[in-house]
N, C-alpha and C positions, 0 to 999 in steps of 0.2 A: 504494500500500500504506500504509495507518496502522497506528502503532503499532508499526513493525520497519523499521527499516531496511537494505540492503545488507552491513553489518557481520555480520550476522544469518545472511545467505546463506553468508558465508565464512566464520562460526562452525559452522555444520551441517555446509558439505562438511570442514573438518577433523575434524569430530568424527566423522561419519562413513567418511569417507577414511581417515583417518590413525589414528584413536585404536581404529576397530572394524577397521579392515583387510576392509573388505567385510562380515564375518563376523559381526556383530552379531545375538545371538537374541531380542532384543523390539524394537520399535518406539518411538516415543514421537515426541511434538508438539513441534517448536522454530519458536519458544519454547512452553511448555503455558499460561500466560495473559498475557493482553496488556488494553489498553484501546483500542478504538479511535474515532475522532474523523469517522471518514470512510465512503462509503459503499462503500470496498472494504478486504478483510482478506486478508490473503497469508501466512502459515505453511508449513512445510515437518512430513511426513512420514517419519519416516531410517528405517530400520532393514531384515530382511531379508524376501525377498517382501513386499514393501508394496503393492503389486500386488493382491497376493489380497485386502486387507482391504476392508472393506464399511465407508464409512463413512455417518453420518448426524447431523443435527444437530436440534435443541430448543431453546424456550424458556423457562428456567429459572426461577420465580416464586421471591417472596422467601422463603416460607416452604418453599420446596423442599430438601431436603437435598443439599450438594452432593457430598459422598462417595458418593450409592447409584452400584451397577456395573451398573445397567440399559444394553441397549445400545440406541444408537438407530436403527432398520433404514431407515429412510426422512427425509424431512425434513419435519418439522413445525413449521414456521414460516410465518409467511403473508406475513412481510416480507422475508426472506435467501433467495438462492439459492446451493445448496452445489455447485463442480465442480472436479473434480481429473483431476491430470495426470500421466503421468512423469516427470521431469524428462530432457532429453535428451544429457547429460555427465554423469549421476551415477545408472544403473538402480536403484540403492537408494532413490533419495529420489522422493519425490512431491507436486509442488507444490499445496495445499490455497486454494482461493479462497472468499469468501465473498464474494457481492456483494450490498447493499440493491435489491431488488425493489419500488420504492416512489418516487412523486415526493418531494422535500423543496421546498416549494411553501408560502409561508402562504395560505390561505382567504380572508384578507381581498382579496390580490392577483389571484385567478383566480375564475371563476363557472365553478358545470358540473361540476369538480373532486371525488371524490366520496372521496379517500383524502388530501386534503390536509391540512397540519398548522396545529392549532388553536391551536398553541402555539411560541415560536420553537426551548424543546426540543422536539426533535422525537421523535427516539429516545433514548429510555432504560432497556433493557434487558438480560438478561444470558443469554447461549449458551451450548450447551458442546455442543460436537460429540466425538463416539466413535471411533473405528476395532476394527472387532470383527472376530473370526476363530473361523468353529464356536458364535456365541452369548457369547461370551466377551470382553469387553473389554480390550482389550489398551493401550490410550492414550488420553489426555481431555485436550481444549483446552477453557478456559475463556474469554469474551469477554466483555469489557466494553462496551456499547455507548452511546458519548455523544455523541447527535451532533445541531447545533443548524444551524437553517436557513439562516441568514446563512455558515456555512463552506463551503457546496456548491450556493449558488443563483447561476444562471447567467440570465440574461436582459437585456433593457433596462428599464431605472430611466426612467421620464419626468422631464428635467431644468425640464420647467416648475411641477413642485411645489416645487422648491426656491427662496425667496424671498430673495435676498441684499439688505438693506435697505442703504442710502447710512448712511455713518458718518458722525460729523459728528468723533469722535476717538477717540483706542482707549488706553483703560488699560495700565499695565502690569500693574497689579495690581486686578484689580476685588475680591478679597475678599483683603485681607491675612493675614486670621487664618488662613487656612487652611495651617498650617504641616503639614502629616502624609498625602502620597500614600498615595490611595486606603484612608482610614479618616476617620473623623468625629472632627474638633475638639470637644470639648463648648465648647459657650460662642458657637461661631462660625455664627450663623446662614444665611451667606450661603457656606458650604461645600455642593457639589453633592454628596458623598459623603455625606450627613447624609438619611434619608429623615424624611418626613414625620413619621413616627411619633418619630424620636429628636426631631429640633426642638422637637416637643410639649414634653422631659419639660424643657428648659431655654430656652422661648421667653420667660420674662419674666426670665432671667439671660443675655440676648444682650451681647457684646462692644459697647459704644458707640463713636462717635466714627467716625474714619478708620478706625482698626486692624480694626472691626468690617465692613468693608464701607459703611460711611454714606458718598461723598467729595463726595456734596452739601449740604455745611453750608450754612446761611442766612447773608449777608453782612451787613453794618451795616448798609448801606442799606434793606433791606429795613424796610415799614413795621410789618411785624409784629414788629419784633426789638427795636424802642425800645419799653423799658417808660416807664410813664407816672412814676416817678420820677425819673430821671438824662434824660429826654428833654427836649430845648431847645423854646425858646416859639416856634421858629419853624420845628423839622422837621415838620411837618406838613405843611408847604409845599412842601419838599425831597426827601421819601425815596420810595422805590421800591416800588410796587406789582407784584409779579410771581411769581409761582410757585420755586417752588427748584428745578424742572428748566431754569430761562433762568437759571441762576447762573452768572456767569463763572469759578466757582472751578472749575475741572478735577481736582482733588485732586493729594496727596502725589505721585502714582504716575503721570502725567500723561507718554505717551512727547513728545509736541511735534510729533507729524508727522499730518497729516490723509489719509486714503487713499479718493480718489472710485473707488467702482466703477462699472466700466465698464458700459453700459448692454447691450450684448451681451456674454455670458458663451460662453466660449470652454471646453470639457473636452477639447480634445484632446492627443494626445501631441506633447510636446515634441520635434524632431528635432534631430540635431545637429549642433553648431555647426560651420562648415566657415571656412575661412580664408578671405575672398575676393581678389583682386588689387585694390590700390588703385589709387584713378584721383586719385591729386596726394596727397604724403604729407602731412602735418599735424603740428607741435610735440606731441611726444608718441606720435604714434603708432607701432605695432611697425612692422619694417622685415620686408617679406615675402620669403622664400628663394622658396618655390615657390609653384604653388597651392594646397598643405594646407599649409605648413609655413612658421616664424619663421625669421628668421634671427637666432642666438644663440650667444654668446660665454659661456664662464666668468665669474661674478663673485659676490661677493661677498653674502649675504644678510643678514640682522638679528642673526640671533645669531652671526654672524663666520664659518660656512662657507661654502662654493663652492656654487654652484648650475651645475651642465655646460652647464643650457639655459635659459639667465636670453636671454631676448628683449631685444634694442638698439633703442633708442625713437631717432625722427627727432629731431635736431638736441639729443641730450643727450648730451655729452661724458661720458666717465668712463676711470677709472684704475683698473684691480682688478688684485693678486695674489693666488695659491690657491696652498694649501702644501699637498702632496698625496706618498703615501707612492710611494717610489722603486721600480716594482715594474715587470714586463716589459709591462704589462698600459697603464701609463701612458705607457709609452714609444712603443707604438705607435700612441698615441691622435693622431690627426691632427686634432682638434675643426672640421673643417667648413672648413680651410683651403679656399681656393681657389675654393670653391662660387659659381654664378652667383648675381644677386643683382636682386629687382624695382626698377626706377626709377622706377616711382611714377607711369607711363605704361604698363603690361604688357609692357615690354622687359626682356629678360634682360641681363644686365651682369654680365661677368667681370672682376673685379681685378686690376690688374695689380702682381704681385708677385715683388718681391725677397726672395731667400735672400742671408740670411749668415750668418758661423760664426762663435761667440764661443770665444773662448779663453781667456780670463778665466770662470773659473765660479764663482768669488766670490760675485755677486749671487745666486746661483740656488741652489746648494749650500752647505751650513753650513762655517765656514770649518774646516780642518783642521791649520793651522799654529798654534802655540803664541800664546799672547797675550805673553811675554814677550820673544819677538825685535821687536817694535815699539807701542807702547801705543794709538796709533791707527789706524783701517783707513785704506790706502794710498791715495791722492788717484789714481786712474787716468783717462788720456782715451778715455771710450770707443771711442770713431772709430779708435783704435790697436789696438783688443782685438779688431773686427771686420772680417773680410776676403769675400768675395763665396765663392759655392763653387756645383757645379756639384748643384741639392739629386736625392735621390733617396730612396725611400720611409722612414721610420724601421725601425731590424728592430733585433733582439739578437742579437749577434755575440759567442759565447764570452764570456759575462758583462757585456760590454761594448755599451751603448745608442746606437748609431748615428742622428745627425741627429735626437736628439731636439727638439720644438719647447719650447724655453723661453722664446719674448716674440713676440708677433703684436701688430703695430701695424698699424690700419686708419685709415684717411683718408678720407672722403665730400668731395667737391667737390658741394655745392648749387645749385642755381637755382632760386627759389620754391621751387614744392613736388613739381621733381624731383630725381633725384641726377642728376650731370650723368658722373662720373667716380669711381671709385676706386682706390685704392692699398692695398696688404698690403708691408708687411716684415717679413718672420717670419726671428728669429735662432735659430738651428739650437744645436747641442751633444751634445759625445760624452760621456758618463757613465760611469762604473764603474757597475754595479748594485750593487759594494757599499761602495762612496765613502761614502755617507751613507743615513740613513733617508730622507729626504725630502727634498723639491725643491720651488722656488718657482717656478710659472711667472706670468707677468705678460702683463697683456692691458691695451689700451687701445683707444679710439674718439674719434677728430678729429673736428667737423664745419665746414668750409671753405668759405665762400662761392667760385663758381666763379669769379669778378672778379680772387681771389688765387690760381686755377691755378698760373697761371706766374709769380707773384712770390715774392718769401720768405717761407717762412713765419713766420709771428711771430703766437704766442695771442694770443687778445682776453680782457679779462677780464670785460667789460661795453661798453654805448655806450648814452652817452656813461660814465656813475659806473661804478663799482663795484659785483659782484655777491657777496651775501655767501656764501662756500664755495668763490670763484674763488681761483688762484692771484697773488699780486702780483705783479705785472711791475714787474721790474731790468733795469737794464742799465750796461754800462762804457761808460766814451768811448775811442771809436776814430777820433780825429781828430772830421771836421767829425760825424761818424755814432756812432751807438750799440748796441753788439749786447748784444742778448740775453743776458740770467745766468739763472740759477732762485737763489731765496731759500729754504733747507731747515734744515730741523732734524733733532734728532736720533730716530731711531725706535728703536729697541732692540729686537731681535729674537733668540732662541735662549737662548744664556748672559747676554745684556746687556752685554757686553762694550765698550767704547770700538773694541776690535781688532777685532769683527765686526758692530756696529749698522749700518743702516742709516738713509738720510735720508728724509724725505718733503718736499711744497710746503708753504710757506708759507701758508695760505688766509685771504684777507683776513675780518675780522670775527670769527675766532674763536680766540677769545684760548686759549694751549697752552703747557703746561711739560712739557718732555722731557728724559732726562740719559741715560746709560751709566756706567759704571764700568772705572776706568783701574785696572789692573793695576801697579805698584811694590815694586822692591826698596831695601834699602838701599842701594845703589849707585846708586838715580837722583837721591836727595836729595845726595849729594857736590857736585853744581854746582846750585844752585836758579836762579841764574838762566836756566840752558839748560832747568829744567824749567819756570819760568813763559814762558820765551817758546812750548817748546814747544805749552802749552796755548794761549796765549794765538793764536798762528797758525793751530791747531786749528779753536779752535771762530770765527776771523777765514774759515774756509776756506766754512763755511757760507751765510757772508753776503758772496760778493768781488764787490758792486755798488757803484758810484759813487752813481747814483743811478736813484730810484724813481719809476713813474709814476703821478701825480697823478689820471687818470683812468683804467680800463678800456680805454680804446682811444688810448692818447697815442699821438702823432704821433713815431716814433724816427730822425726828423731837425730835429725842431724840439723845443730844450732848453728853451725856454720852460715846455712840458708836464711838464715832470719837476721835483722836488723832491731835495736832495743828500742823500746817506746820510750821515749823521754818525758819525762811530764815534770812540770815548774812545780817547784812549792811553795805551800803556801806560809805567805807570811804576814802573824797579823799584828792590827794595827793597835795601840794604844786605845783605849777605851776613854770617850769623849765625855762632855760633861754637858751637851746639850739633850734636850728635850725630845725625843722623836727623830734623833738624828744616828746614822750610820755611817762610819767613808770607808773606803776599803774593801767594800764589797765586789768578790771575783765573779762580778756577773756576765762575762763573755769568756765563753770556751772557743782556742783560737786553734788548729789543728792544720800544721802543715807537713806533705808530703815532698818530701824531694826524689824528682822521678829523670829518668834518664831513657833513651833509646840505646842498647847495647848491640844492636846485629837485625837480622832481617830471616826468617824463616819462608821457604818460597814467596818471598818480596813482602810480607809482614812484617813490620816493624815490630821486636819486641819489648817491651817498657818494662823497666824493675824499678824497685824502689832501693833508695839511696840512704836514705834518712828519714824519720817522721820525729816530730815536737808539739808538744799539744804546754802550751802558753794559756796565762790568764791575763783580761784587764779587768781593772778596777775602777768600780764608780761609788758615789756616793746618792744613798738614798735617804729620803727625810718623809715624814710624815707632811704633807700638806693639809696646816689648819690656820694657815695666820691669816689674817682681815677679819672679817666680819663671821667668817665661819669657823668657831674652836670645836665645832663636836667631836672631830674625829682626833683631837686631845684627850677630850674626855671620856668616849663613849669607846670602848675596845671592843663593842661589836662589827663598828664602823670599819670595814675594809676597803681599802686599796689597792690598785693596780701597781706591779714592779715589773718590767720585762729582765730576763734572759736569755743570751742569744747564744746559740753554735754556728762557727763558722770552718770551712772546711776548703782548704786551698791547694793544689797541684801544682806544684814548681820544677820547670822540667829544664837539667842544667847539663852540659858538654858530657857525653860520657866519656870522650877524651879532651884533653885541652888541645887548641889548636898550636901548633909551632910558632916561636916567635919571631915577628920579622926580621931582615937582616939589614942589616946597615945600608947593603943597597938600596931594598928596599922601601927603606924609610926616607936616603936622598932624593932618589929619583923615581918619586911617583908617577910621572905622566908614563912610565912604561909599566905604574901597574893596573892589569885589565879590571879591577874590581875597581878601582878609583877614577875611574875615566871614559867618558863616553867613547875615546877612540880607541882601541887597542890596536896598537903598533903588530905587534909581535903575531897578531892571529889575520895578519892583513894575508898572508900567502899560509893560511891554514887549508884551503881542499889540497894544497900542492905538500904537506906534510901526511907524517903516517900515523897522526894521531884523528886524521879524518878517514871517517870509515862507510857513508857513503854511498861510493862508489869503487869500485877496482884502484888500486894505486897509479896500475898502465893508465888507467882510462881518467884519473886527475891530472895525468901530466897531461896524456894527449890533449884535453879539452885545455888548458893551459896554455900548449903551444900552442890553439886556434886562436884563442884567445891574443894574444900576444902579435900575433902575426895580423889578424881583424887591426887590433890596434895600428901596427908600422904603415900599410894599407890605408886606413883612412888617415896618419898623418900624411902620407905624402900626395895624396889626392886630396885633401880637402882645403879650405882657408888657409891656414897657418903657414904650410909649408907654400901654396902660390904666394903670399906675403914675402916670406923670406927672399926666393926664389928673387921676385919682384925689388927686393929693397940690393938684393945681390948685384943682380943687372945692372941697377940704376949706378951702385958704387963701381961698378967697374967699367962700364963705357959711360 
């Protein structure tokens, strides 16, 4: 149907349903005019006995009046045929069809053809069909008929007329000027909306240059470009004979990519893409659940939400938490625990995984305890907070979220490029659903060489250097051995609080400042020195390594690999004799790494560490109550804000020192190439063996061409008929 759509249908049955209640005493056309584009029309009939009426349709010339009540008794058209129906849910209405009785064919495309269209409009004429009862006109539909060949031709196209020519490069902008879809630029000749006839009235006012579509300018070289004034006496020798379509200039607009068409052209439909099972995984690639389907974890996207079904790529470790609103809906969201998983040989592989229960909901939930019962968030061992339990499905129990999944950790055990083994420990948790708005779950991905199954685990951060994004590897000494610390700062999350922040890793090469805000009443400034050590152990809590390892994969039984943490002491100040006053407080943790490039592993630079120092400065803090406002003198409920900060820096210095210069030198710079735009010494570098090039034969040969072009155009150009000329003249 053109020209009405379904909405149509259900605007007539209420009008006539509802609004006439059956009962309605005239009839009429829904809708009474339309335009239609196609070579079928569909309208509706309402009203009572529609049945009895006779209808017929015409073709309406332009000069015809379209108000007369002539009725039409039969169908006079040579191109529509009119037929109608009852409708079979609604005996009042009567479905009215018009269909095109007529190929839509162009003439040029068919022989024989004897009604074919000579033009791609094809139909352009105007109906109006009747419904008459006793001679009498009772309703008139008006139609508009538009309808062009291209909308409703149906056949096969011969794909070997079409000529796809080999690009040699593809503009981005082949006519710049053309700033104004679908209308004519004046000025812009090379706009396709511009017919022939307009280009006329401004063809000798066209846009020049690039902007006008020109982006084959003539280059210097070229021999037609040197005028015979400003041209040297010996480019005639030198310059380029070539056309401006062999001009290497590409223009402004120039995308940079060359695209060879294929010699066989291909139109078929695209089918779709299906998953297939890998046969050995490969760095990077998705890790396949089923045979349609990723295996995917929650994480993190670009602009800081969660993604539910972010796919986990072979051998890329990652750390994601998603802050997501506390609803029944999330709680029984199980994200694909447990699921078998491909090994990258089309074996299924089930995880073997541990349930525990955290008791501790700190991490996960926004804290709920006041920031002034303790100014720091509480130093917990996690290993104490979790206990094993026996898991069963997550449900909602009387408002309360049973076995909710709040942290899934997976481990892949590798060998080449299968998985060899995995592990899940998913730590469970009971919620109030009205505890809090939100909950943070946290997800992570290992990937473990099989070698270290059954040893301890311990992160690499690279091998041999440093990778920059990995975390630093700490550790204490524990006798002749060294266990593992993590190195964090501070992350600030919710209120920003000191009492509710949380930490993140340390990640070598990217230098980060982080702080929180510590909560103070007057009552805490009474002892400073219990309030500078406080901080001072605080933010010492962040950083409780010995020492740090040297390279990505140090050896943590041989101390040799590691380098010592330094860390300033503290020292405190004399004890003041003002009111709400403190100085001396080490509220900036200052932490610098000294890092080096030592070597290159297939063209990887690898970075170690040199040294690290973790520094403090000092400021001074004071209760603010003077003017007009003492309360927070008086009233030691009254708290205040103190900031905080970690700061965290990369210093990356010679891992050898360069040699020092010599006396030469240092006299005679203009022959050194680093301090001088002209270098002398590298003037006849292709004709040396430190250019590589080309063949060393084929440096000289083009040398001596070179050379010999030159002698050549002295003795035939200016300079030397000068001499020549000044010769003569001194000698006769």
């Amino acid at each position: 149907m053109a020209g009405w759509d379904p909405l149509g249908r259900a605007f007539a049955l209420f009008w006539c349903g509802f609004v006439c209640g059956g009962s309605c005493g005239t009839v009429e056309f829904l809708p009474s005019f339309l335009i239609a584009s196609g070579p079928e029309v569909n309208v509706f009939l309402v009203g009572e006995n529609t049945s009895t009426f006779k209808l017929g349709v015409e073709t309406v010339a332009a000069t015809d009046d379209l108000l007369q009540s002539n009725c039409v008794e039969r169908n006079r058209t040579d191109n529509w045929r009119l037929t109608s129906s009852v409708d079979e849910f609604n005996l009042l209405m009567v479905n009215v069809q018009l269909t095109l009785d007529r190929p839509l064919i162009l003439c040029e495309n068919v022989s024989g053809e004897a009604r074919c269209c000579s033009e791609p409009l094809c139909i352009l004429e105007t109906l109006r069909v009747t419904a008459c009862l006793n001679g009498n006109v009772s309703a008139t539909l008006f139609v508009q008929a538009i309808i062009y060949v291209n909308s409703t031709f149906q056949g096969m196209i011969n794909e070997n007329n079409q000529q796809i020519p080999k690009q040699k490069y593809h503009p981005l902008g082949p006519c710049p000027c053309n700033l104004t879809a679908k209308a004519c630029d004046v000025g812009c000749c090379c706009d396709k909306e511009c017919t022939p006839d307009m280009i006329e009235l401004f063809n000798s006012h066209c846009i020049p240059g690039v902007f006008g579509g020109n982006v084959s300018q003539p280059f210097d070289q070229l021999c037609s470009v040197q005028t015979v004034p400003r041209s040297l006496d010996w480019f005639p020798f030198l310059c380029v004979q070539s056309s401006l379509e062999n001009s290497p200039y590409l223009g402004l607009f120039f995308e940079g990519n060359t695209v060879d068409v294929a010699e066989e052209l291909s139109f078929g439909m695209a089918t779709s893409t299906t998953v297939n099972i890998p046969v050995g995984y490969h760095q990077g690639d998705p890790i396949v659940r089923r045979e349609d389907e990723l295996f995917t974890i929650p994480q993190k996207s670009l602009n800081g939400q969660c993604l539910k079904n972010a796919p986990v790529a072979y051998l890329k470790d990652f750390e994601a938490w998603c802050v997501s609103p506390l609803t029944a809906e999330a709680c029984t969201d199980i994200i694909g625990v447990g699921e078998s998983i491909q090994n990258g040989q089309g074996t299924m592989m089930l995880p073997a995984v541990t349930y525990q229960n955290a008791t501790d909901l700190s991490s996960f939930i926004p804290a709920t305890t006041s920031a002034s019962e303790f100014p720091f968030i509480k130093q917990q061992n996690v290993s104490t907070s979790l206990g094993l339990v026996n898991v069963s499905e997550p449900k909602v129990v009387k408002g309360m979220c049973e076995n909710m999944i709040l942290q899934a950790d997976y481990v892949f055990y590798w060998n080449g490029s299968t998985i060899s083994n995995i592990t899940l420990r998913v730590t469970l948790g009971n919620i109030s659903l009205d505890s809090s708005a939100t909950v943070t779950q946290r997800f992570s991905v290992t990937f473990i060489h099989s070698r270290s199954e059954h040893h301890t685990q311990v992160t690499r951060s690279g091998n041999p250097g440093y990778l920059v994004g990995r975390p630093v590897l700490a550790a204490l000494e524990r006798g002749k051995n060294l266990q593992q610390v993590p190195l964090r700062i501070w992350r600030p999350v919710g209120n920003g609080l000191c009492s509710s922040a949380k930490t993140t890793s340390l990640l070598f090469g990217e230098d980060a400042t982080s702080g929180c805000l510590l909560r103070l009443g007057i009552d805490d400034f009474e002892n400073c020195t219990a309030l500078r050590s406080t901080v001072y152990e605080n933010l010492l809590n962040l950083v409780p390594a010995d020492y740090v390892a040297q390279r990505g994969n140090s050896n943590f039984t041989d101390l040799s690999e590691w380098v010592s943490l330094f860390k300033a002491s503290f020292k405190d100040f004399p004890e003041g004799r003002f009111y709400g006053f403190c100085a001396g407080v080490p509220a900036a943790m200052n932490i610098q790494f000294l890092t080096a490039v030592v070597g290159a592993v297939e063209g990887v630079p690898q970075w170690v560490i040199l040294g690290v120092e973790v520094s403090f400065s000092t400021v001074s803090w004071h209760i603010s109550c003077g003017g007009g406002d003492s309360a927070a003198c008086k009233n030691s409920s009254l708290l205040q804000s103190f900031a905080i900060r970690t700061s965290v820096q990369f210093i990356q210095i010679p891992a050898q020192r360069e040699p020092p210069l010599t006396s030469f030198q240092l006299t005679y710079t203009e022959y050194d190439c680093a301090r001088n735009d002209v270098c002398w010494p590298d003037l006849a570098y292709p004709l040396t063996r430190r250019y590589t090039g080309e063949a060393y034969s084929q440096s000289i040969a083009q040398g001596m061409l070179l050379v010999f072009i030159f002698l050549v155009t002295a003795v035939l150009g200016g300079p030397w008929n000068k001499v020549r000329k000044a010769w003569n003249d001194a000698t006769f």
